[in-house]
TORPA-4810 file (N, C-alpha, C, O; in nm, 3 decimals):
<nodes>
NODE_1_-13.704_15.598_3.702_-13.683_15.473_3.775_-13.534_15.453_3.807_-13.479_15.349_3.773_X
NODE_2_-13.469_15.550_3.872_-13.346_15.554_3.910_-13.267_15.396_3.995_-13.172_15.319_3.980_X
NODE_3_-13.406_15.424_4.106_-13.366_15.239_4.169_-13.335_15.146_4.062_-13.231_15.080_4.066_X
NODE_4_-13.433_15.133_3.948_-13.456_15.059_3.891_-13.319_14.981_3.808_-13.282_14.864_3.798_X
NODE_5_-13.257_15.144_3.744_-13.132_15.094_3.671_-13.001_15.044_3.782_-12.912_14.961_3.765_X
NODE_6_-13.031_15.129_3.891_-12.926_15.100_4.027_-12.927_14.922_4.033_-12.823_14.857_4.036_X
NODE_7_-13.028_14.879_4.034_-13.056_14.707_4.078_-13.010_14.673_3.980_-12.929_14.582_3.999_X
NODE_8_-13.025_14.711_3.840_-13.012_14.631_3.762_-12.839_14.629_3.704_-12.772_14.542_3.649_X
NODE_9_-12.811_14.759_3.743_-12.645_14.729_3.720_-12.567_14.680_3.858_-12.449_14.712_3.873_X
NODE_10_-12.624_14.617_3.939_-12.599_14.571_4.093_-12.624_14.423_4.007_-12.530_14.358_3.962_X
NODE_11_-12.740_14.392_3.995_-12.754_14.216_3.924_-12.642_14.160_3.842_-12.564_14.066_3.861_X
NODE_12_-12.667_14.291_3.691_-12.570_14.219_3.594_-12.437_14.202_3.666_-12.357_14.111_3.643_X
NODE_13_-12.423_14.289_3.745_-12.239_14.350_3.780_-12.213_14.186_3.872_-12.130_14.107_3.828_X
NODE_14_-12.279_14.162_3.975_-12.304_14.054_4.026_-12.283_13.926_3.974_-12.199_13.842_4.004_X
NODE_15_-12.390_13.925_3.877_-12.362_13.788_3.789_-12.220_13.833_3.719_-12.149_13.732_3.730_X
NODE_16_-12.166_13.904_3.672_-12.110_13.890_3.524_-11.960_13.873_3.641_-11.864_13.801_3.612_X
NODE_17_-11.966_13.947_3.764_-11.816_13.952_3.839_-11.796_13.801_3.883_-11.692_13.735_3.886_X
NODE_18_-11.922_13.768_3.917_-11.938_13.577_3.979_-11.873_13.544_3.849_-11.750_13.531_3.849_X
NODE_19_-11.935_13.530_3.746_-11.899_13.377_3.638_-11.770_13.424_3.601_-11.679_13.345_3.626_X
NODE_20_-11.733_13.551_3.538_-11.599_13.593_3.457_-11.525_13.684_3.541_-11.435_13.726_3.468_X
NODE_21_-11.519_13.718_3.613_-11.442_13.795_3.715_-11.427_13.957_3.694_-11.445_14.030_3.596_X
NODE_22_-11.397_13.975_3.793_-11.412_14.125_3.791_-11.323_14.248_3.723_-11.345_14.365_3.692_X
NODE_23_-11.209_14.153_3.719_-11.094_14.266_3.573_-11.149_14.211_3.429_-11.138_14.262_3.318_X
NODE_24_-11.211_14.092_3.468_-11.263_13.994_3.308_-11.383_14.116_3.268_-11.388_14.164_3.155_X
NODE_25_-11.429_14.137_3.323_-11.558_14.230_3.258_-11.590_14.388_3.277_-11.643_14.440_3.375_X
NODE_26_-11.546_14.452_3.159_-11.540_14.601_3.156_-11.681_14.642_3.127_-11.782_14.581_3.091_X
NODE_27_-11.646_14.803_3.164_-11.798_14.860_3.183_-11.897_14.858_3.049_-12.019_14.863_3.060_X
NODE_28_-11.831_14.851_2.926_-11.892_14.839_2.836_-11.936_14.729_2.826_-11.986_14.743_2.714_X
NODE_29_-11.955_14.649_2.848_-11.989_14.516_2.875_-12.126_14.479_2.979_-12.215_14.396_2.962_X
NODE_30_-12.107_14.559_3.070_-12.171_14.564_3.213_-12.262_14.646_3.140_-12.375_14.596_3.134_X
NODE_31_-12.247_14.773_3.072_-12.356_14.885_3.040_-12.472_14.822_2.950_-12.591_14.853_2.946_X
NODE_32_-12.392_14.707_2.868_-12.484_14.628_2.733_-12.596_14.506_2.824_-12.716_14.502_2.800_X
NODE_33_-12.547_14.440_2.897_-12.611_14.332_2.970_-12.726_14.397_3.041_-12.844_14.360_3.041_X
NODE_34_-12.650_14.546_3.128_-12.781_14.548_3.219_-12.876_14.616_3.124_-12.991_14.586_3.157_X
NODE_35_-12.873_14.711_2.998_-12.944_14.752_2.942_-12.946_14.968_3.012_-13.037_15.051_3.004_X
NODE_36_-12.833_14.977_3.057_-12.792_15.091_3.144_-12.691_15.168_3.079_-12.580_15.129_3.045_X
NODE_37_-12.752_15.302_3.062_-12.654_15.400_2.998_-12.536_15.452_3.085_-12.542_15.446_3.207_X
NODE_38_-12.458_15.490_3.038_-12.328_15.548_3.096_-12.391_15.630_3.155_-12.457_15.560_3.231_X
NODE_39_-12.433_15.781_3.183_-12.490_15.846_3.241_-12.566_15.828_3.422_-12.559_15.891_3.528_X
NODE_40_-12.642_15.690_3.368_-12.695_15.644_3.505_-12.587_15.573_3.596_-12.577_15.573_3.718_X
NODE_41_-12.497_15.503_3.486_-12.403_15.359_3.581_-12.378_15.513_3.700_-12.418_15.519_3.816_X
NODE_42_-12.284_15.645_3.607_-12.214_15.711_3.692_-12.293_15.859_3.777_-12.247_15.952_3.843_X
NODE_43_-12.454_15.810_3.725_-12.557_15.884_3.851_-12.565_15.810_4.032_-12.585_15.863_4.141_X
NODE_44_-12.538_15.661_3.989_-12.547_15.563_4.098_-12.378_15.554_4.166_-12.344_15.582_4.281_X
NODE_45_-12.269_15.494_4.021_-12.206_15.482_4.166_-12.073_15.583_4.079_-12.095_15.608_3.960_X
NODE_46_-11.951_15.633_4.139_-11.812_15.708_4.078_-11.762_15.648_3.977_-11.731_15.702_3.871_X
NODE_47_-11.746_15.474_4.018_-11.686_15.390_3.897_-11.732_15.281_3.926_-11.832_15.243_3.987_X
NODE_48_-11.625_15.216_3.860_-11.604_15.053_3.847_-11.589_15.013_3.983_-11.640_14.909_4.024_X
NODE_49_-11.512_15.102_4.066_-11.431_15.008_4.192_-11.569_15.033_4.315_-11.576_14.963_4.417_X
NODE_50_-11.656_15.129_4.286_-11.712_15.190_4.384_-11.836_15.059_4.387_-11.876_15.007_4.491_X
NODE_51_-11.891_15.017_4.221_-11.978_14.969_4.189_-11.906_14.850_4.246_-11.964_14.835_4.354_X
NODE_52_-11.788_14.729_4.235_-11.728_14.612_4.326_-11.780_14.621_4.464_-11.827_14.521_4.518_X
NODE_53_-11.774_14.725_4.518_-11.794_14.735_4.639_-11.936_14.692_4.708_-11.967_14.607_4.791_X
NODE_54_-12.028_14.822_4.611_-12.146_14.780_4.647_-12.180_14.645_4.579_-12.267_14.596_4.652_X
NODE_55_-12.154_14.554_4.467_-12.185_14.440_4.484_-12.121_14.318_4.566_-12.180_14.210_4.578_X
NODE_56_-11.991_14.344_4.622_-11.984_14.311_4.776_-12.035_14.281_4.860_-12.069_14.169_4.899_X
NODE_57_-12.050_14.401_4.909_-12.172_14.424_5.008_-12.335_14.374_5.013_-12.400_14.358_5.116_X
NODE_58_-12.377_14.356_4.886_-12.483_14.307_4.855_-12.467_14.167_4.835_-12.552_14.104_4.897_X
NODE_59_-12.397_14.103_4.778_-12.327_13.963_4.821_-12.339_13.845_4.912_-12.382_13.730_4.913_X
NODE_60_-12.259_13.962_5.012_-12.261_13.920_5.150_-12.360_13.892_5.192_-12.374_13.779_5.239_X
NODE_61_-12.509_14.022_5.191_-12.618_13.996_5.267_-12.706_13.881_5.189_-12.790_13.806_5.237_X
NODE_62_-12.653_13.892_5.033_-12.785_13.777_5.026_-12.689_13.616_5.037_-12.735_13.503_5.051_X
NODE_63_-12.556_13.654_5.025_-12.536_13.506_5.037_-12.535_13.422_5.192_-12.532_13.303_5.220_X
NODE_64_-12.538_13.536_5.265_-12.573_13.475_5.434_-12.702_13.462_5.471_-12.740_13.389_5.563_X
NODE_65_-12.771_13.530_5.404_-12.939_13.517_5.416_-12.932_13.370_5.354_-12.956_13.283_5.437_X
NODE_66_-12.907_13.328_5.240_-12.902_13.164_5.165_-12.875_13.069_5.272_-12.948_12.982_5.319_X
NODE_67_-12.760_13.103_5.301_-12.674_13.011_5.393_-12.754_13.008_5.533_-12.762_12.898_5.588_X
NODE_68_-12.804_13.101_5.584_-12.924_13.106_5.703_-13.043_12.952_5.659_-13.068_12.848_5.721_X
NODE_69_-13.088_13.006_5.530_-13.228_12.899_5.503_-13.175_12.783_5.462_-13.240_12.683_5.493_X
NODE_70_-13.050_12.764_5.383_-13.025_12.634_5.374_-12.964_12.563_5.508_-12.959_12.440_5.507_X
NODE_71_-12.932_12.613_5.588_-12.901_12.535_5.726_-12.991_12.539_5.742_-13.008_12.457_5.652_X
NODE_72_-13.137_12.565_5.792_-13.229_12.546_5.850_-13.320_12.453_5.770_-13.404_12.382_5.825_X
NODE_73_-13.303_12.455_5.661_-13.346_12.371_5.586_-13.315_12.234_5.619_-13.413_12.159_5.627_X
NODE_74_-13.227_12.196_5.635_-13.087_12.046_5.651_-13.101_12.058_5.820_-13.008_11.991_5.866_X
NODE_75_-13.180_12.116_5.928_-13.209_12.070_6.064_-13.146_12.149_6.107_-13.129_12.108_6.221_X
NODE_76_-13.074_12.276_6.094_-13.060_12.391_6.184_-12.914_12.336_6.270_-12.878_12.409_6.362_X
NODE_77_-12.854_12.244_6.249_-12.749_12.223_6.308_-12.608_12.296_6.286_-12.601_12.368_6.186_X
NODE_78_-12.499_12.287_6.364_-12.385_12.332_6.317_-12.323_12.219_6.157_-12.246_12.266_6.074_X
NODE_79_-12.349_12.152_6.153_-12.266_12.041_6.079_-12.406_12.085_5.921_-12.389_12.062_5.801_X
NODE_80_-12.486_12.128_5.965_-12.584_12.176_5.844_-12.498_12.252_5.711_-12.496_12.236_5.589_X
NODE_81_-12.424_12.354_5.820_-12.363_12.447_5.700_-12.309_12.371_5.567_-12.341_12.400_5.452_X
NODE_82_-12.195_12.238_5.617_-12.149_12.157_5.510_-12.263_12.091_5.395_-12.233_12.095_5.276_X
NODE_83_-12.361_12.046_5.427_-12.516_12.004_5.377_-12.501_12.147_5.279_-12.473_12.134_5.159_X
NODE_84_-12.524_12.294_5.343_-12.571_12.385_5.250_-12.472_12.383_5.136_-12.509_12.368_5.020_X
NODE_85_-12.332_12.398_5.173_-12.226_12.390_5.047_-12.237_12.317_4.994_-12.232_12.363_4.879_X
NODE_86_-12.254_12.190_4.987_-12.256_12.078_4.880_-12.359_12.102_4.795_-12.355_12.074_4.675_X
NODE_87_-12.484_12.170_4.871_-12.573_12.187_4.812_-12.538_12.263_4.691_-12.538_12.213_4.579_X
NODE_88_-12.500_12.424_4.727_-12.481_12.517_4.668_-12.358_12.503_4.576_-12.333_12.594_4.496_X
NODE_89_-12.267_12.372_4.584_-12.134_12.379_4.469_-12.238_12.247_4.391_-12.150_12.175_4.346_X
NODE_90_-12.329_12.201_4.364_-12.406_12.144_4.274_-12.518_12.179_4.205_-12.583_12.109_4.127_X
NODE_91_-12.545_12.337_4.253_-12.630_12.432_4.171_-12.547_12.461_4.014_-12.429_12.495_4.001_X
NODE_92_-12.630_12.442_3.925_-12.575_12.541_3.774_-12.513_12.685_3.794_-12.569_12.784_3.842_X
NODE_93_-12.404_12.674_3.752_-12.310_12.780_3.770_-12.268_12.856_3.905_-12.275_12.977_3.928_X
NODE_94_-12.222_12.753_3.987_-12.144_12.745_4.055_-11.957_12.758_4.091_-11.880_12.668_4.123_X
NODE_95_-11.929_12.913_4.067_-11.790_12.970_4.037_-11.715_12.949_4.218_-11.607_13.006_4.233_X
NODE_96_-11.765_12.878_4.331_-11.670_12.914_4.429_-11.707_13.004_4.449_-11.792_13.053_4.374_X
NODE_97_-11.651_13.086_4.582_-11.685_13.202_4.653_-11.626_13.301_4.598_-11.511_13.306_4.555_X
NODE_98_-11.761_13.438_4.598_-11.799_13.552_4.511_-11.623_13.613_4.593_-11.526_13.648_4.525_X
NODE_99_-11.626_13.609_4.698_-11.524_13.670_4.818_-11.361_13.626_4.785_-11.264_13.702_4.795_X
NODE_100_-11.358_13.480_4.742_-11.223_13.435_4.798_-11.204_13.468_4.650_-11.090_13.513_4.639_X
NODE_101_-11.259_13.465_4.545_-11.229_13.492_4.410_-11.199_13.634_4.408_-11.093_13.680_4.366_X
NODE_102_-11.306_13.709_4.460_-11.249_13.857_4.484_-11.146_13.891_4.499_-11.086_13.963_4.418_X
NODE_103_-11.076_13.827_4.651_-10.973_13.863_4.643_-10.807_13.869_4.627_-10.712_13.945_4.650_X
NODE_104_-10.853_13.664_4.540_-10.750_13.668_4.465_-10.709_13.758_4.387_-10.597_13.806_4.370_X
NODE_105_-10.843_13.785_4.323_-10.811_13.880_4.171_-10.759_13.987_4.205_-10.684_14.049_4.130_X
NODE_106_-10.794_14.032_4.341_-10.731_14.227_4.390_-10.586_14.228_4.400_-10.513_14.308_4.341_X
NODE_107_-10.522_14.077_4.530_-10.417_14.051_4.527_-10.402_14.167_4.659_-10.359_14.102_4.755_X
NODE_108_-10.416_14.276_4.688_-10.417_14.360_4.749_-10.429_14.346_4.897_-10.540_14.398_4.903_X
NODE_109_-10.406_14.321_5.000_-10.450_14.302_5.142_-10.452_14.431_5.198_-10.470_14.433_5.320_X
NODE_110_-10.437_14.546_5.137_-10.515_14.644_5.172_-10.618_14.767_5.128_-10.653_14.879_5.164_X
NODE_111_-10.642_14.667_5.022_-10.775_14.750_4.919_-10.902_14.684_4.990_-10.905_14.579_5.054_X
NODE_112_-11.020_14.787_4.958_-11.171_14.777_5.006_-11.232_14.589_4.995_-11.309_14.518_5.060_X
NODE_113_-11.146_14.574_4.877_-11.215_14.410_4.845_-11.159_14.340_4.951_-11.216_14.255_5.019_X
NODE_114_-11.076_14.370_4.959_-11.018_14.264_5.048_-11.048_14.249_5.210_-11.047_14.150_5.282_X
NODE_115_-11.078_14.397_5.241_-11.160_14.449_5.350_-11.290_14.396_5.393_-11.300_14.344_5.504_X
NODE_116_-11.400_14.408_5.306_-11.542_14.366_5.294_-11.484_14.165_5.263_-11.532_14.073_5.329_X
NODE_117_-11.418_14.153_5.195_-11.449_13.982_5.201_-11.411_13.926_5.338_-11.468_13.826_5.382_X
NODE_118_-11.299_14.001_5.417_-11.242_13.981_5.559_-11.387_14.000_5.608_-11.464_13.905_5.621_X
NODE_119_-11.407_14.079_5.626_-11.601_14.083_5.742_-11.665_14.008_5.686_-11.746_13.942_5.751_X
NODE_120_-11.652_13.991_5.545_-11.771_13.860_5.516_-11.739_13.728_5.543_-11.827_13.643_5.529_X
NODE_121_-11.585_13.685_5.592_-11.583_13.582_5.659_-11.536_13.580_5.806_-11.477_13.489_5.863_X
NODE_122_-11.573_13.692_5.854_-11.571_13.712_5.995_-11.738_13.680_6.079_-11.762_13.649_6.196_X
NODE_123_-11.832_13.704_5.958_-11.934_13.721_5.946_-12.045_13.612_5.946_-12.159_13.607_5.992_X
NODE_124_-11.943_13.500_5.852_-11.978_13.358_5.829_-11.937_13.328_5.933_-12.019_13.242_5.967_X
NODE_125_-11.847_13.338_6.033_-11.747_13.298_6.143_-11.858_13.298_6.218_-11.922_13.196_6.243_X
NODE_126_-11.889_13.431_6.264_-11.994_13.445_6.358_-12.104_13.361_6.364_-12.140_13.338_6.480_X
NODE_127_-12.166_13.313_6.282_-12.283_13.264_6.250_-12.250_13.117_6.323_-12.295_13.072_6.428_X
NODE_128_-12.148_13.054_6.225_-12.120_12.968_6.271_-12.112_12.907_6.459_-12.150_12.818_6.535_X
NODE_129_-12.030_13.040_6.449_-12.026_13.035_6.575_-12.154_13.018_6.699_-12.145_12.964_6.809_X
NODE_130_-12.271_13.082_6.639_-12.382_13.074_6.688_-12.458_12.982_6.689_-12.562_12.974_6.754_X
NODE_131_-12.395_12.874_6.586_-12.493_12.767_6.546_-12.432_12.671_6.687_-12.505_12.619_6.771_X
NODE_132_-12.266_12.667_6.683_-12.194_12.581_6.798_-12.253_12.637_6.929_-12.286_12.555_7.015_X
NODE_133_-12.265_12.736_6.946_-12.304_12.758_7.049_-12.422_12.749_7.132_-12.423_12.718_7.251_X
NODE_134_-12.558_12.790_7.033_-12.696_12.660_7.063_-12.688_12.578_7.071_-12.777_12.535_7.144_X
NODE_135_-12.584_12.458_7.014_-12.593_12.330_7.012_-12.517_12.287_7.100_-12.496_12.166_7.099_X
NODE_136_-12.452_12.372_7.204_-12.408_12.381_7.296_-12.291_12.306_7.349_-12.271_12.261_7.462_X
NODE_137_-12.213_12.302_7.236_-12.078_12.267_7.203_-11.966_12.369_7.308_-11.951_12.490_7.292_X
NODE_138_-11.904_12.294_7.401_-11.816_12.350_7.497_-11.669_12.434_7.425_-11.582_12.502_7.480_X
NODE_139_-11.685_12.404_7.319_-11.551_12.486_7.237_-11.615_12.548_7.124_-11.552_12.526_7.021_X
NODE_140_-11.696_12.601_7.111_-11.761_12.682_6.987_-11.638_12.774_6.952_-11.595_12.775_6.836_X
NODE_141_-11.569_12.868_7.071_-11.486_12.980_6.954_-11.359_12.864_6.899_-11.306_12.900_6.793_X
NODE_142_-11.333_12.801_6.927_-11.255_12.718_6.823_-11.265_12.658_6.738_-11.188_12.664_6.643_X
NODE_143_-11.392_12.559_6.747_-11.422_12.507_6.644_-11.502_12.643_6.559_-11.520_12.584_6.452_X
NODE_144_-11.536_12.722_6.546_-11.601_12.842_6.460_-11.466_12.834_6.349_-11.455_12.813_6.228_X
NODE_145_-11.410_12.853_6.418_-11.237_12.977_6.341_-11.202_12.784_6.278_-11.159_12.789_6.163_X
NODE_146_-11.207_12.713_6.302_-11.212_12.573_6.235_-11.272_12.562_6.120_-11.213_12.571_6.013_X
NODE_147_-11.432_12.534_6.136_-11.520_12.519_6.069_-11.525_12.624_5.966_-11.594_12.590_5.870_X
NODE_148_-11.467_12.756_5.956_-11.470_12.838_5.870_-11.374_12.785_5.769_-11.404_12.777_5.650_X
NODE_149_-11.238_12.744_5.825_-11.094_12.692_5.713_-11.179_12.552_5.676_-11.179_12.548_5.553_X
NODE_150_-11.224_12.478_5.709_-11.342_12.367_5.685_-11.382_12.427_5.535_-11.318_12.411_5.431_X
NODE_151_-11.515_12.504_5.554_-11.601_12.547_5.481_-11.511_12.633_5.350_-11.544_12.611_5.234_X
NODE_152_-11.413_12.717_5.377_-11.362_12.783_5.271_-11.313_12.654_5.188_-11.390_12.631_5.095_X
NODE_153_-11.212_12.569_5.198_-11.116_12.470_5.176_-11.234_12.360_5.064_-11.216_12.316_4.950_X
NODE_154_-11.335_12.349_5.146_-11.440_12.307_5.060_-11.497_12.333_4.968_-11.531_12.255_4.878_X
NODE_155_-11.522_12.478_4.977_-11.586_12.590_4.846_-11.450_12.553_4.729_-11.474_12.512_4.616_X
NODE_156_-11.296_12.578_4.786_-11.243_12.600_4.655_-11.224_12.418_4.611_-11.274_12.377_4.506_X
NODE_157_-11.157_12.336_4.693_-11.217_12.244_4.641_-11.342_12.161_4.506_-11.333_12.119_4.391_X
NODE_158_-11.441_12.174_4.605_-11.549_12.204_4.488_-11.592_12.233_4.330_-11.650_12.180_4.235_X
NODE_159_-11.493_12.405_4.385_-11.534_12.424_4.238_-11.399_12.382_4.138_-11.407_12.373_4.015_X
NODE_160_-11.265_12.356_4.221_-11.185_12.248_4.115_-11.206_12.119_4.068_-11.149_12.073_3.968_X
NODE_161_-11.351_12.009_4.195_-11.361_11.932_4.154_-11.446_11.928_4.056_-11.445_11.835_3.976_X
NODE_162_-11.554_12.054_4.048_-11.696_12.066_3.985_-11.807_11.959_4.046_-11.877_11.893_3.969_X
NODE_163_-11.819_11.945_4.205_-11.863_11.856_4.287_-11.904_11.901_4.418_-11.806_11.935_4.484_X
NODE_164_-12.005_11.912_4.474_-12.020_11.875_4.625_-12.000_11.756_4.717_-12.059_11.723_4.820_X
NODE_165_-11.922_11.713_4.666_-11.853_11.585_4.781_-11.687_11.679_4.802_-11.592_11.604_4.783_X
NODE_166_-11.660_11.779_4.826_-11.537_11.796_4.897_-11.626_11.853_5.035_-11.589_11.842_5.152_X
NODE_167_-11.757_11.918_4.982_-11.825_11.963_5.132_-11.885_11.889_5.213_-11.913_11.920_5.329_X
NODE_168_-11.924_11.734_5.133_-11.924_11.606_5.234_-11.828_11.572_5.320_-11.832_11.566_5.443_X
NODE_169_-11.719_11.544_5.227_-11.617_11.542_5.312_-11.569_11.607_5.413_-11.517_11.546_5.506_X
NODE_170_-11.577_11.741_5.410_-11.530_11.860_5.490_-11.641_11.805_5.640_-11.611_11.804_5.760_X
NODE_171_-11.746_11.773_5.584_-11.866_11.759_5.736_-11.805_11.657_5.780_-11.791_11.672_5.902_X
NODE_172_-11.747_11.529_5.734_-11.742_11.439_5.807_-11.585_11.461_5.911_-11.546_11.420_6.020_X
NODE_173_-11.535_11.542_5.809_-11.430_11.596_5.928_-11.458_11.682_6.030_-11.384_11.672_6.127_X
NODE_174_-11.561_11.779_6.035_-11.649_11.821_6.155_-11.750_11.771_6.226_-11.817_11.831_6.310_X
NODE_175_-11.758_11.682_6.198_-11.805_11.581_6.295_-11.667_11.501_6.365_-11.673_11.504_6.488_X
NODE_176_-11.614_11.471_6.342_-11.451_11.437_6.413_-11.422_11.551_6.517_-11.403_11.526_6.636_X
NODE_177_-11.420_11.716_6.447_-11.346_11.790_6.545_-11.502_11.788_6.685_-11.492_11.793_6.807_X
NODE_178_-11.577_11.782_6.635_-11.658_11.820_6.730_-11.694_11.656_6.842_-11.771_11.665_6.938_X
NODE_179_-11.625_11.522_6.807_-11.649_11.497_6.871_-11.519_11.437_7.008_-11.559_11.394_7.116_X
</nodes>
């Protein structure tokens, strides 16, 4: 069950890089949680940095898939996204973004982390952008590249206030730019 241990040191690595960060938690650590021998961690990925990556990448897709259903959830609007954050910084264990934490911790602006969190908020950008643009907002590429410093500013917010009212707030200021 090769997949099997692959997912499961993708989960723990996931959770354990979210709550305690990613220099915070060594492989011995990671090997005990997921229940994964040394052997397999380094059948799946080279190392530590290779394994960041792919939980990155995996990240990204499920945390934009979230962010997809919770806007649609809250009426599919552009101003929804703020609705989903508040939502999501008042879930149990709620650390702020997997990304912007990333790449404080790398520090690096030209290592892989820092790379993949850039597309993952180029990515959120886009979306956004798509939402302004059905709703047929005459300045979508501006307000997008807006609404993104919006939405980040909110996430860290948040998790200093331990609250979803900085992402209330953040909406009611996009509702201003947009009108």
């Amino acid at each position: 069950m090769a997949t099997n241990a692959r997912d499961r040191l993708l989960q723990a690595a996931e959770d354990l890089f979210y709550a305690e960060g990613i220099h915070a938690v060594g492989l011995e650590r990671l090997l005990a949680v997921s229940g994964v021998g040394r052997a397999s961690l380094y059948r799946h990925f080279s190392g530590k940095d290779e394994l960041v990556t792919a939980v990155l990448q995996r990240r990204d897709e499920h945390w934009r898939a979230w962010l997809e259903a919770r806007v649609e959830a809250h009426g599919g609007g552009p101003l929804a996204v703020f609705d989903a954050l508040a939502e999501g910084a008042e879930e149990e264990g709620f650390h702020g973004c997997a990304f912007i934490n990333a790449m404080a911790e790398t520090g690096d602006p030209g290592s892989e982390v820092h790379r993949l969190a850039a597309a993952h908020k180029r990515g959120v950008t886009a979306y956004v952008h798509g939402l302004l643009t059905r709703a047929g907002h005459p300045r979508a590429d501006e307000l997008a590249d807006e609404f993104a410093l919006l939405m980040d500013g909110a996430i860290v917010t948040s998790m200093r206030e331990r609250s979803g009212e900085p992402a209330r707030r953040a909406r009611r200021m996009a509702e201003r730019l947009m009108a």
